[in-house]
LOKE-932187 format. One record per residue (C-alpha): residue number from 1; x, y, z. Coordinates in steps of 0.001 Angstrom, whole numbers. Example, Ala and Ser with C-alpha at 12.3 -4.5 7.8 and 13.67 -1.06 7.14 Angstrom:
<pt><seq>1</seq><east>12300</east><north>-4500</north><up>7800</up></pt>
<pt><seq>2</seq><east>13670</east><north>-1060</north><up>7140</up></pt>
END
This chain:
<pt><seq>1</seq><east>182458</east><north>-71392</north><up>156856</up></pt>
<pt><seq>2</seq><east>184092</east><north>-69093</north><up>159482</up></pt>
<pt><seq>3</seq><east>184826</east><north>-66644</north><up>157054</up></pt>
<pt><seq>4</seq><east>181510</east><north>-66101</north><up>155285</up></pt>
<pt><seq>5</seq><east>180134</east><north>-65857</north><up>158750</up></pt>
<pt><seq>6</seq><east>182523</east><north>-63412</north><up>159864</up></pt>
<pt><seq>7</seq><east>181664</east><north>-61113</north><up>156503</up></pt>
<pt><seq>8</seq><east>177490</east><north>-61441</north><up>157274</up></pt>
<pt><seq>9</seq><east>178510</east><north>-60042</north><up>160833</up></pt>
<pt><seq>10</seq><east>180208</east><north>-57947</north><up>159581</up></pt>
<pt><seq>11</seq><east>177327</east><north>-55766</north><up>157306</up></pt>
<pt><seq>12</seq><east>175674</east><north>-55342</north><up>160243</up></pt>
<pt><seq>13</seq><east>179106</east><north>-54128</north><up>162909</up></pt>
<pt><seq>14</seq><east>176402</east><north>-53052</north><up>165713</up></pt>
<pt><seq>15</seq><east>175605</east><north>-56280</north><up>167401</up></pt>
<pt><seq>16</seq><east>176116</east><north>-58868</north><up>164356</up></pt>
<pt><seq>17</seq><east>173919</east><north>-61413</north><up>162524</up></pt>
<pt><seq>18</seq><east>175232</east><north>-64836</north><up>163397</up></pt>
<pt><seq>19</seq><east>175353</east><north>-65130</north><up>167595</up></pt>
<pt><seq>20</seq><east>177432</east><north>-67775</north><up>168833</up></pt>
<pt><seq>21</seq><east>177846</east><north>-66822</north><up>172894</up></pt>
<pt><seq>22</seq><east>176868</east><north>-69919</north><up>173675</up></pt>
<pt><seq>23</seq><east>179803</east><north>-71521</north><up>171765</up></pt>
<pt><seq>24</seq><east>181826</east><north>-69990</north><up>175298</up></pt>
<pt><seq>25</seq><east>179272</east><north>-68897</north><up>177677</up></pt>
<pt><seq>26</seq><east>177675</east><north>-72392</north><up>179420</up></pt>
<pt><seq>27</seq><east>175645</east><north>-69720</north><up>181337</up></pt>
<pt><seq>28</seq><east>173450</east><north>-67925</north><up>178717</up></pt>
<pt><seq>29</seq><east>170347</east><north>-69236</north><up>176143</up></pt>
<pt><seq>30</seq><east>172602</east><north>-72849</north><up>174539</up></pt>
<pt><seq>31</seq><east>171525</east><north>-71416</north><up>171169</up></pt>
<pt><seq>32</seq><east>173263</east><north>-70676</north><up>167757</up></pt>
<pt><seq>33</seq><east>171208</east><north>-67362</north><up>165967</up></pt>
<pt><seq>34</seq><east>170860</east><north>-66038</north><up>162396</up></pt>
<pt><seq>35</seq><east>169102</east><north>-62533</north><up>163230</up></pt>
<pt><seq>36</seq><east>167958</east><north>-60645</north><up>160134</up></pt>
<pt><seq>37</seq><east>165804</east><north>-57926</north><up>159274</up></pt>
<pt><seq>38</seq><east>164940</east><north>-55840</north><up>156012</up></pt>
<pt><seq>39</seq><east>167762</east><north>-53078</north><up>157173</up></pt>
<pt><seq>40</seq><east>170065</east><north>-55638</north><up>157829</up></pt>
<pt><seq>41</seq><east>169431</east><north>-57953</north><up>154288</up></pt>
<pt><seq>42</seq><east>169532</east><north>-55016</north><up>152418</up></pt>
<pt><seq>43</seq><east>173150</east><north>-54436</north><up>153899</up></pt>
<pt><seq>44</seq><east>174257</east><north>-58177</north><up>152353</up></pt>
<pt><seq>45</seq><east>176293</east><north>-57886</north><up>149445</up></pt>
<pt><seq>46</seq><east>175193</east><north>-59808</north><up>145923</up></pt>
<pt><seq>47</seq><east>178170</east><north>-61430</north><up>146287</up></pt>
<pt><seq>48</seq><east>178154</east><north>-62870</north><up>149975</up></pt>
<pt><seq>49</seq><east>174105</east><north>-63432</north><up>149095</up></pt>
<pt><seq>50</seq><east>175767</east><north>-65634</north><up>145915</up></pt>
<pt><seq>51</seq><east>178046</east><north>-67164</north><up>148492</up></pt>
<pt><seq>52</seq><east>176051</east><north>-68160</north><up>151268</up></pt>
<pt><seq>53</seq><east>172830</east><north>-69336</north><up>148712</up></pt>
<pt><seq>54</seq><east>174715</east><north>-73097</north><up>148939</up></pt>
<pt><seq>55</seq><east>173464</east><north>-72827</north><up>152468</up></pt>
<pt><seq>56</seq><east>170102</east><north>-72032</north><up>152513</up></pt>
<pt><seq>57</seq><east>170125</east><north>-68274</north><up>152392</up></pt>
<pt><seq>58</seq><east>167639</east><north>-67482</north><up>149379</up></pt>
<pt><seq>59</seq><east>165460</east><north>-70170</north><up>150489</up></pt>
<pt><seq>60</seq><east>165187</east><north>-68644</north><up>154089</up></pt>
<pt><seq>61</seq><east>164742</east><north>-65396</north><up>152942</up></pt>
<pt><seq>62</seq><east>162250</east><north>-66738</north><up>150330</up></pt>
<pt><seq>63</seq><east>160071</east><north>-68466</north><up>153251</up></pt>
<pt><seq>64</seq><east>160146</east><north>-65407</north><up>155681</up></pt>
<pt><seq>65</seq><east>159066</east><north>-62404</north><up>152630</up></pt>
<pt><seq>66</seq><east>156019</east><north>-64898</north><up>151838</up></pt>
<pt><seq>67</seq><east>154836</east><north>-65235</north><up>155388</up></pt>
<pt><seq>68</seq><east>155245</east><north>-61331</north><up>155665</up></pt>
<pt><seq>69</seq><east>153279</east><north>-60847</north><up>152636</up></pt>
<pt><seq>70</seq><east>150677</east><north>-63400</north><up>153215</up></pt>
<pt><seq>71</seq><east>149598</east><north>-64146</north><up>156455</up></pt>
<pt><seq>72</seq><east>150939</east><north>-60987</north><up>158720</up></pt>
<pt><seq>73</seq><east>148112</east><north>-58680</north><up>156882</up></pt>
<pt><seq>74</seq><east>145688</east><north>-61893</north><up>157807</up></pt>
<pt><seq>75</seq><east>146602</east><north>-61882</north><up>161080</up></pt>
<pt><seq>76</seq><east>146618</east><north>-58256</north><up>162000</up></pt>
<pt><seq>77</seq><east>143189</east><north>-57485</north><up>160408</up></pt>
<pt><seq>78</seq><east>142085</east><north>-60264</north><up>162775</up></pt>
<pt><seq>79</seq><east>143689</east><north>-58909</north><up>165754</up></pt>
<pt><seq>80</seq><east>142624</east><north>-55378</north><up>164784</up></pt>
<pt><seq>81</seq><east>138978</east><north>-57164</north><up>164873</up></pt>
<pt><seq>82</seq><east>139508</east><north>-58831</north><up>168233</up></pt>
<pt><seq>83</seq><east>140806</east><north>-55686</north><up>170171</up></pt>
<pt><seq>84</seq><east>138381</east><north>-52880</north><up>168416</up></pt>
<pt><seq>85</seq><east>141353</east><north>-50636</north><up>167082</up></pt>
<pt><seq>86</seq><east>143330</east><north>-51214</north><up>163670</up></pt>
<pt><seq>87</seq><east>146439</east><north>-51717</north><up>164494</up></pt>
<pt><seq>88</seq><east>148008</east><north>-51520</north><up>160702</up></pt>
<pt><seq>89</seq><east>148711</east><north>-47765</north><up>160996</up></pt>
<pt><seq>90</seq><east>150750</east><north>-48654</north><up>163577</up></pt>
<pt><seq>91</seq><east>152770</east><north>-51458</north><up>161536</up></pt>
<pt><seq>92</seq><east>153767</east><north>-49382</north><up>158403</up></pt>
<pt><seq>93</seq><east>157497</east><north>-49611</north><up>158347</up></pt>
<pt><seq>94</seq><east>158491</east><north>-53429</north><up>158235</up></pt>
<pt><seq>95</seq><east>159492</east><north>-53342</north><up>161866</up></pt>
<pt><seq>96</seq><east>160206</east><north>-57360</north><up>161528</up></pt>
<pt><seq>97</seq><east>163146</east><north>-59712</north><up>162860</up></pt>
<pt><seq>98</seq><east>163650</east><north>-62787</north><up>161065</up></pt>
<pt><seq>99</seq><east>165314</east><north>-65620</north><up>163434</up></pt>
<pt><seq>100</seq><east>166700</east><north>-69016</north><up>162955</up></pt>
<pt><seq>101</seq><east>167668</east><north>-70743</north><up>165878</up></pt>
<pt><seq>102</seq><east>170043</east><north>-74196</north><up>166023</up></pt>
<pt><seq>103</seq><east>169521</east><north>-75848</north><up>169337</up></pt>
<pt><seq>104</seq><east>172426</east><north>-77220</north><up>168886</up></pt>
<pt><seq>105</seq><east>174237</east><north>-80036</north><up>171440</up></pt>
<pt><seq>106</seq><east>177629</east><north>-78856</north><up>170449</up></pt>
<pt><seq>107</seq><east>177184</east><north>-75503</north><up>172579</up></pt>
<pt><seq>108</seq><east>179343</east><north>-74805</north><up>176091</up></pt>
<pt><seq>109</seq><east>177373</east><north>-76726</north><up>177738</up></pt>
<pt><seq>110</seq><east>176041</east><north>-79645</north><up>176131</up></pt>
<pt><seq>111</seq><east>174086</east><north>-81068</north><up>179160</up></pt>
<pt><seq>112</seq><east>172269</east><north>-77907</north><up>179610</up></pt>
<pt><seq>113</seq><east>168629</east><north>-78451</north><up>179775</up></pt>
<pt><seq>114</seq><east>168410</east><north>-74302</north><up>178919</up></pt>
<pt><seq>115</seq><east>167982</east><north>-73260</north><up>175159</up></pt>
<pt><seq>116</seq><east>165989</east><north>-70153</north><up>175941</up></pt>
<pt><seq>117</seq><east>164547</east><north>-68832</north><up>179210</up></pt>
<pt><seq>118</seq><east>161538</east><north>-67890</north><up>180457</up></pt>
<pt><seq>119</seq><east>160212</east><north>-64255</north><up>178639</up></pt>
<pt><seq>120</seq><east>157386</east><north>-62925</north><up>176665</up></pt>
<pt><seq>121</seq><east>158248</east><north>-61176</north><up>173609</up></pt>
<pt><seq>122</seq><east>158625</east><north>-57070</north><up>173251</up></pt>
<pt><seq>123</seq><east>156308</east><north>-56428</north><up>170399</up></pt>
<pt><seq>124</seq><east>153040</east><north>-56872</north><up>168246</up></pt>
<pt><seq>125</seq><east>153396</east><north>-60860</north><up>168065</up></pt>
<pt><seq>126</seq><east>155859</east><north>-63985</north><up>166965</up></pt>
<pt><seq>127</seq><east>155065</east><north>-67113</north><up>164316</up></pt>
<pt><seq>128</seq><east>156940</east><north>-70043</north><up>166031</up></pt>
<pt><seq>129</seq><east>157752</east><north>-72349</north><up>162884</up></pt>
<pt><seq>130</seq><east>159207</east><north>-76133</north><up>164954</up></pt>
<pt><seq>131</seq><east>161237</east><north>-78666</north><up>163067</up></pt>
<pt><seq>132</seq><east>158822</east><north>-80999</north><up>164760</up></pt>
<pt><seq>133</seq><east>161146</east><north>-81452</north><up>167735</up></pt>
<pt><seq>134</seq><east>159448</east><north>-80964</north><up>170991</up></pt>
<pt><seq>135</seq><east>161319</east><north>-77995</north><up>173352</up></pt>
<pt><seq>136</seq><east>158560</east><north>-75081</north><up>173301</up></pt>
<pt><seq>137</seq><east>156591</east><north>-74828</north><up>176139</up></pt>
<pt><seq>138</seq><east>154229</east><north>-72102</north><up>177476</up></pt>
<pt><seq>139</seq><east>153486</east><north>-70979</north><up>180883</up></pt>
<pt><seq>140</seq><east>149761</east><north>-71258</north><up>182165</up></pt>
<pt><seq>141</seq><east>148177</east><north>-68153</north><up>182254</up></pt>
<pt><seq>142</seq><east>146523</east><north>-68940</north><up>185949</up></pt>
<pt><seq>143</seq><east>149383</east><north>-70902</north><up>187634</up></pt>
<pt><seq>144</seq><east>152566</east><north>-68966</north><up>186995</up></pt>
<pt><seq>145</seq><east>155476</east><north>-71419</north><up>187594</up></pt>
<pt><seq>146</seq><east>153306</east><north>-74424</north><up>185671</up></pt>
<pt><seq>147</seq><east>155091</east><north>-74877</north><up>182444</up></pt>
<pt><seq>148</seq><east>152600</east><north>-76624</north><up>179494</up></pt>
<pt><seq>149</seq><east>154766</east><north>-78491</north><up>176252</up></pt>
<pt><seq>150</seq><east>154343</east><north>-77410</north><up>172931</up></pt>
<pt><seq>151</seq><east>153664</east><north>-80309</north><up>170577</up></pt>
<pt><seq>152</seq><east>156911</east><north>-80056</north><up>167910</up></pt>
<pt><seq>153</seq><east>155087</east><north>-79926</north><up>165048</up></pt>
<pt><seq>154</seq><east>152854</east><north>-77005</north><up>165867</up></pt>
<pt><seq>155</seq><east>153212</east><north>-73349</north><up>164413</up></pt>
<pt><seq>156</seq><east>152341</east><north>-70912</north><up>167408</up></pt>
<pt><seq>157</seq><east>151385</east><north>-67581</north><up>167545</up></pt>
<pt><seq>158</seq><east>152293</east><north>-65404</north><up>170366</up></pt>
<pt><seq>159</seq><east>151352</east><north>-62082</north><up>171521</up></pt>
<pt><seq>160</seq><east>153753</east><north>-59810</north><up>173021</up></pt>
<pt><seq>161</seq><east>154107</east><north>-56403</north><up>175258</up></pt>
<pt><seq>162</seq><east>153376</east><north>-53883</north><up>172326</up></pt>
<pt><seq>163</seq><east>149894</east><north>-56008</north><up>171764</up></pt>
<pt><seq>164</seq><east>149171</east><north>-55759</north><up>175610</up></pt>
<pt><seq>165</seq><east>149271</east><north>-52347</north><up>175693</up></pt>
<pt><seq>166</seq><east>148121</east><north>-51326</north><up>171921</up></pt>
<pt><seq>167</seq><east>144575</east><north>-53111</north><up>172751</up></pt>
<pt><seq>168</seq><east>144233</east><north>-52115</north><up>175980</up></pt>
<pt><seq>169</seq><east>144823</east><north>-55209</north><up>177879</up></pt>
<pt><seq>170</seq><east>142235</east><north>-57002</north><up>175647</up></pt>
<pt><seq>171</seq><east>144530</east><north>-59616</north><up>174848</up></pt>
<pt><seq>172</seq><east>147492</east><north>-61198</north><up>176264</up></pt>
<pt><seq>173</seq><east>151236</east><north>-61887</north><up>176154</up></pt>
<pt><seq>174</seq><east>152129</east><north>-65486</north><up>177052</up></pt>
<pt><seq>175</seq><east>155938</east><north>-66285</north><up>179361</up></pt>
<pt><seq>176</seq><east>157379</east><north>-69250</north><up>177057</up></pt>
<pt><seq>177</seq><east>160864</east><north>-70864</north><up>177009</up></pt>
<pt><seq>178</seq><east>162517</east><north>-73295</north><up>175144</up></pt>
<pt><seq>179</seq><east>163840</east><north>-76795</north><up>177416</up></pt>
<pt><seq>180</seq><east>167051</east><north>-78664</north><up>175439</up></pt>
<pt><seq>181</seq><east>166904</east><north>-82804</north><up>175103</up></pt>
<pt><seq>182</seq><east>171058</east><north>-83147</north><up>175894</up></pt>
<pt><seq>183</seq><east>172304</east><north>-84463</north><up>172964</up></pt>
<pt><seq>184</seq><east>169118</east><north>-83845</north><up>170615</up></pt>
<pt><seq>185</seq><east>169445</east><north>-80825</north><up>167791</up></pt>
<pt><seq>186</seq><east>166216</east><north>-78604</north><up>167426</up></pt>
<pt><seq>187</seq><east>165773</east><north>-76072</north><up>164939</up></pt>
<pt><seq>188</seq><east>163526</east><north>-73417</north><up>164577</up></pt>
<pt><seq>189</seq><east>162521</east><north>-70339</north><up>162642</up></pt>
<pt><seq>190</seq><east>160568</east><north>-67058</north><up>164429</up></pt>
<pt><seq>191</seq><east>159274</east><north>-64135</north><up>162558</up></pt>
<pt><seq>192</seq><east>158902</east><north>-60869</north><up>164901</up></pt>
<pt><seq>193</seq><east>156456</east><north>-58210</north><up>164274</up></pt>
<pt><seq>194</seq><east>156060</east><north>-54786</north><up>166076</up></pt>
<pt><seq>195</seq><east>154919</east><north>-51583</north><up>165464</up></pt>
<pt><seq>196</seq><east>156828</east><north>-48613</north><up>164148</up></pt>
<pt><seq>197</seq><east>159390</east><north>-47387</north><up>166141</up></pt>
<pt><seq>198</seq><east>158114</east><north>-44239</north><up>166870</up></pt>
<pt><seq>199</seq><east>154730</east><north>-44955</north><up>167783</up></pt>
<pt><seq>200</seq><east>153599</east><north>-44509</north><up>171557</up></pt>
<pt><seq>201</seq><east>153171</east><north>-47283</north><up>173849</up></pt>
<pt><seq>202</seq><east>149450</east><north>-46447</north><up>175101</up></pt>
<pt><seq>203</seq><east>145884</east><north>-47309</north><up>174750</up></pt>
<pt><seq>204</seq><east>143618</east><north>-46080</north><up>172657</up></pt>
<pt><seq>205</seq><east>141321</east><north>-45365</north><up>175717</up></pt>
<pt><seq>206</seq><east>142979</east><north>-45378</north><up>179670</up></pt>
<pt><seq>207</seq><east>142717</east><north>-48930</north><up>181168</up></pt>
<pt><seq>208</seq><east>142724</east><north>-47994</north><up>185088</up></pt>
<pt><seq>209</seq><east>145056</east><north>-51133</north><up>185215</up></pt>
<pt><seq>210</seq><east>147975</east><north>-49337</north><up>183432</up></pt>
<pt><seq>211</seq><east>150146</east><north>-47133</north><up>184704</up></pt>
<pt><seq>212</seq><east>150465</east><north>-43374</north><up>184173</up></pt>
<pt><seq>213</seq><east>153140</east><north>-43465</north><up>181893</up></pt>
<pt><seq>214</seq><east>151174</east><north>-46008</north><up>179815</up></pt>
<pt><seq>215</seq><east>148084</east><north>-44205</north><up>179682</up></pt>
<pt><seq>216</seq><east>150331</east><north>-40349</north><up>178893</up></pt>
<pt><seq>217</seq><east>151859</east><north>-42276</north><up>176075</up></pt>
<pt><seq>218</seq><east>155279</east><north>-41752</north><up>177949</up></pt>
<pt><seq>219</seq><east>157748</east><north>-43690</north><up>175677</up></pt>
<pt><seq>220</seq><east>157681</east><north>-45055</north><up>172359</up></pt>
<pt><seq>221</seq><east>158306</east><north>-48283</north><up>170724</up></pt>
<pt><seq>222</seq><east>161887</east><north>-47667</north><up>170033</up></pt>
<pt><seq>223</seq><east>162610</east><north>-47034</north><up>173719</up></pt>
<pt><seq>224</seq><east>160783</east><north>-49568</north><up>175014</up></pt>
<pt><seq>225</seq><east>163011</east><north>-52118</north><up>172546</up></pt>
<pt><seq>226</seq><east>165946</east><north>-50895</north><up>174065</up></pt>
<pt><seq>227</seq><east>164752</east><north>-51267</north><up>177368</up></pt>
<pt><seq>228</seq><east>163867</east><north>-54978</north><up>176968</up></pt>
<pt><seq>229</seq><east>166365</east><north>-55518</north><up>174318</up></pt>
<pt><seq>230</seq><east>169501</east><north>-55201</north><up>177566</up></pt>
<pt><seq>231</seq><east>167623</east><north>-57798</north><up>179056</up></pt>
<pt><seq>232</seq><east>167037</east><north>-60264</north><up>176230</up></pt>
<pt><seq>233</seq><east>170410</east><north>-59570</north><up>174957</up></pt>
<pt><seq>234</seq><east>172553</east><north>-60389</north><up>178602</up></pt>
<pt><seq>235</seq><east>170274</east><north>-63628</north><up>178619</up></pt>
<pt><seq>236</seq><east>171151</east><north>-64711</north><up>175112</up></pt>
<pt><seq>237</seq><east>175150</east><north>-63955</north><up>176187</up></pt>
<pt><seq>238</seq><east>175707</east><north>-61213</north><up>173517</up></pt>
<pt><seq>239</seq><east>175873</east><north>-58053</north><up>175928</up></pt>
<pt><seq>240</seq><east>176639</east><north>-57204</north><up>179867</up></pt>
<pt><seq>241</seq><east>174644</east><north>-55534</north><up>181958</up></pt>
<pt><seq>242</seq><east>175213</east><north>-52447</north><up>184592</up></pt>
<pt><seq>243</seq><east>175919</east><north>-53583</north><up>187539</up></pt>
<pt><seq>244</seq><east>173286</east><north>-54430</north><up>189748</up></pt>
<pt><seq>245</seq><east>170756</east><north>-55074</north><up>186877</up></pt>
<pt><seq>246</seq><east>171143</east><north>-58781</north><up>186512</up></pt>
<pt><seq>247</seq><east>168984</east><north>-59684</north><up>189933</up></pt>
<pt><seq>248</seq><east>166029</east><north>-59043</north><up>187905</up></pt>
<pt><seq>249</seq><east>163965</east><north>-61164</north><up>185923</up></pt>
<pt><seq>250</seq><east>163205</east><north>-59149</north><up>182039</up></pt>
<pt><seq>251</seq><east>159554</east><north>-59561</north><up>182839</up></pt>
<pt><seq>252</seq><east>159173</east><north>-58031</north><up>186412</up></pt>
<pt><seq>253</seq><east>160958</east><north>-55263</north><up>184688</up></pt>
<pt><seq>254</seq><east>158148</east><north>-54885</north><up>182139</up></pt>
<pt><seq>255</seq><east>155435</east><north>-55782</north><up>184693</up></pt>
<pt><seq>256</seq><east>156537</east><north>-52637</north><up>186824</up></pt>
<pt><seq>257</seq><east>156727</east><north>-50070</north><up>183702</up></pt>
<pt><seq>258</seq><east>153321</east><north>-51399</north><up>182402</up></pt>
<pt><seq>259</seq><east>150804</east><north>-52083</north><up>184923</up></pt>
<pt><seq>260</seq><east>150035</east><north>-49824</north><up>187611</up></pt>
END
C-alpha cells in the first residue's frame, strides 16, 4: 500500500520509517526496512496504527514491547555481572531501534549475493530473531576475513561498540553480515539497545588499550551514533557521504577512534 507507506514515512520526515534504496540502488545493503523506535511509534497516528494493523503492525509492536520488558532487564543484569559495572544507569531512556528486515529477491539487484555488509553494531547489544532462513554469518574473532554461518533458526545476541568500551574491553563486539540466496526471501526482526544518549563513551577504569579520548570520556553516545550512523546509513543506500569518506570501511573508522 504505497500510500500508507508514504504516511508512516511521513511521521517521522527526518530519515523515514520504511527504507526502500535498494528498490533503485543495486549497489547498497538488497534490503527492504521497517525502522521504529518509541519516539518514532509514538508519532503514528490511531488512525494509520488502525490502518496498517491488517498488516502486522500491532502484532510487531506487541512482540518487540515484550522482549523489551522481559528479557533486556535479564540480559543486562547479566552483562552488568560479566563486566563488574551495572550498566542499567546507563540504559534509562529506552534508547531502542526496532527493525524488520525483508531480504527480499525483488530488490535492484536480484542476483546480489549482498543483503547487509560486513559491520559490528554501534551500541549496548542486538537480539537477531531469523525466520529460520540461513543468511547470518559471523566473522571469527582470530581469523579476520573467515566468515562462520549462522544456523537460520537461531536467535543471536550480539555485542556492540558502546559494550566494548562501557566494560572496559571485557567483552567483545562481533563483524557479522548478512549473504542473500538469489531468488530466496529472508526475513528478520532486530531489536537495538544502547545507552542514553548523553552518557560518555569511557571506562569505568583506563584500559591502556584505549585511546585518550576514550579514557577522558571525550564524546558521548549521541555523537558517537552520528558518527557511525553516516557510515551505516551510505551502506544501507539512504544517505551520501562527503567526498572522500567512502574509501573507508565503518569499522576501521571505529577501530581508530577507540583503540589506541
Amino acid at each position: 500500500n504505497p500510500a500508507a507507506a508514504e504516511a508512516l514515512n511521513d511521521t517521522y520526515a527526518l530519515r523515514g520509517i520504511f527504507k526502500t534504496a535498494a528498490t533503485k540502488d543495486p549497489a547498497c545493503d538488497q534490503k527492504l526496512t521497517i525502522d521504529l523506535s518509541p519516539t518514532r511509534i509514538a508519532r503514528i497516528t490511531s488512525a494509520l496504527q488502525a490502518e496498517l494493523e491488517p498488516h502486522g503492525l500491532a502484532d510487531t509492536l506487541n512482540f518487540f514491547h515484550t522482549i523489551v520488558a522481559y528479557h533486556v532487564p535479564l540480559i543486562m543484569a547479566a552483562l552488568s555481572a560479566v563486566t563488574g559495572r551495572d550498566l542499567a544507569p546507563l540504559h534509562t531512556t529506552h534508547n531502542f531501534n526496532f527493525r524488520i528486515i525483508d531480504y527480499t529477491p525483488a530488490t535492484a539487484s536480484p542476483a546480489s549475493h549482498n543483503g547487509c555488509g560486513a559491520h559490528t553494531d554501534y551500541g549496548t547489544f542486538s537480539i537477531i530473531f531469523q525466520d529460520g532462513t540461513a543468511g547470518l554469518e559471523v566473522e571469527a574473532p582470530e581469523e579476520p576475513g573467515t566468515w562462520l554461518p549462522v544456523p537460520g533458526d537461531a536467535t543471536v545476541l550480539l555485542c556492540g561498540w558502546c559494550a566494548v568500551v562501557l566494560s572496559g574491553s571485557k567483552v567483545a563486539a562481533v563483524r557479522h553480515r548478512v549473504r542473500r540466496v538469489p531468488g530466496v526471501r529472508r526475513l528478520s526482526a532486530v531489536l537495538f539497545v544502547a545507552p542514553d544518549l548523553d552518557v560518555k563513551m569511557a571506562p569505568a577504569e583506563r584500559v591502556e588499550a584505549f585511546s585518550d579520548a576514550v579514557n577522558e570520556g571525550l564524546f558521548d553516545v549521541r555523537w558517537f551514533k552520528e558518527v557511525m550512523g553516516k557510515k551505516w546509513r551510505h551502506r544501507e543506500g539512504n544517505e551520501k557521504l562527503e567526498t572522500g569518506d567512502d574509501g573507508i570501511e565503518q569499522d576501521i573508522d571505529i577501530e581508530r577512534l577507540i583503540w589506541r
